[in-house]
Structures are given as C-alpha cells and as structure tokens.
N, C-alpha and C positions, 0 to 999 in steps of 0.2 A: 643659165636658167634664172628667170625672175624672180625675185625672193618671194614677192606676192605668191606666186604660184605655191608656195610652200600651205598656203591655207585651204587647196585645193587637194590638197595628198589628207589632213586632218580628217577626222571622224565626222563630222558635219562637212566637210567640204563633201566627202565623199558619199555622203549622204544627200545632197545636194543632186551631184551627178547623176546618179543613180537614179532622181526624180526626175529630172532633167530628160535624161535620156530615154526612161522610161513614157515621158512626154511627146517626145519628139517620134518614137515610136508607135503611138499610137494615133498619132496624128491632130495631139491638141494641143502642139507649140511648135512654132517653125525652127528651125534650127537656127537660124542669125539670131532668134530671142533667144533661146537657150545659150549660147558664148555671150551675148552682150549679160546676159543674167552673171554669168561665171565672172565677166569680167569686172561687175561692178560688184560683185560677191569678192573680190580679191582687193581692190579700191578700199572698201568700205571695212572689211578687218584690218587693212595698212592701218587706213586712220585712225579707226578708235582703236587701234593699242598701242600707235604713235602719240596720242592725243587724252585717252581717258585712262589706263593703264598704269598705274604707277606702284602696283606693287609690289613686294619685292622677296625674295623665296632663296632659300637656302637649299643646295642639294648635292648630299652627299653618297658616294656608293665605292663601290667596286670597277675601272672603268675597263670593258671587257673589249670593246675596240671604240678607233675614233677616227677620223678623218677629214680632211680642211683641203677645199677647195674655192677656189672664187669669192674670201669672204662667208661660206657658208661652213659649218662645222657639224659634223654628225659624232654624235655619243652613244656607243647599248652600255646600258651600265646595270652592273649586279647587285644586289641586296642595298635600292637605291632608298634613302630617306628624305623626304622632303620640309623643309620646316618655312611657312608663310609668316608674312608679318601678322601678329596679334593670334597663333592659329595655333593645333599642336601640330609635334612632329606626325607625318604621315610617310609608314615605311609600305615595301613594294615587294611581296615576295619574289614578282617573275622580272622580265627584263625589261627594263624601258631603253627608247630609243628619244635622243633628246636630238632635237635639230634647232640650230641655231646660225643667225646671219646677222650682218652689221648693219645695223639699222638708219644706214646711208651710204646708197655709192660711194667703193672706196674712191681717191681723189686721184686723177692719171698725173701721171708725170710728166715735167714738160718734154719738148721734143727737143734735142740740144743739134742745131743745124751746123 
C-alpha cells in the first residue's frame, strides 16, 4: 500500500470521499475527476507535511497492540497523552490508533549475481 494512501483512511480524507462519491452519484462529477481529485488530495498532504511541518510531539500511553509491515507501523494505545512543542500536555481518555510510515522508500538491496 502507498503510504499517501494513508491520508485517504484520515477524517477529512474520508470526508473527502464521501463528497466525492456522493458527486459522482448524482451525476455532477465524472468519476476520472473524482480519483484525479483523490490523487492530487494524496500529492498535496505528502508535501506539505514533507515540506511545512515541523513540529514535533511527544506521546506517551499504554501500548495495547502494534504492528509493522512494509515500513508502516500501527499503534492503539491506552490512556494516550500527548505533549506538542510550546503546547500543554493533552490526555485521551479512549483509544487512539496511531499509524505511522517511513517518510521515504525504504532503500532495495542490491542483487548479488
């Protein structure tokens, strides 16, 4: 899976869709603009938090499961608190689910002939 794609599962990605689709349903957007929209909706979050994003957050909890595939890492974590630069701490009573990816193609290895 693309890691962009990950901004498409989000609250506003999903929110997105849903307009999206709702669009295409009713017949006041063709569906190749509806993915080209999604796709430059996935572009356009890479960069700017590649790009303008630099701050940085501290988060600690309970970690109630976790899992690592392809570079991507999934966390639910329990009674999670978070603390931002310059911000107070901010605790969570339910469960967050925290997804995270390497914010570059990991690197192949060579082929040894």
């Amino acid at each position: 899976m693309s890691s962009q794609i990950f901004y498409q599962q989000s609250s506003i990605g999903q929110a997105l869709i849903d307009t999206l689709d709702d669009m295409v349903q009713d017949g006041s957007l063709e569906p190749q603009v509806a993915a080209r929209t999604l796709q430059e909706f996935d572009k356009s979050l890479s960069e700017a938090f590649r790009t303008k994003v630099r701050a940085k957050a501290t988060i600690k909890g309970k970690v109630d499961y976790f899992r690592g595939c392809d570079d991507v890492w999934t966390f639910v974590l329990e009674q999670a608190t978070f603390k931002f630069e310059r911000s107070e701490v901010v605790t969570s009573n339910e469960s967050i689910k925290l997804v995270a990816s390497a914010s570059q193609a990991p690197a192949r290895e060579k082929e040894h002939k």
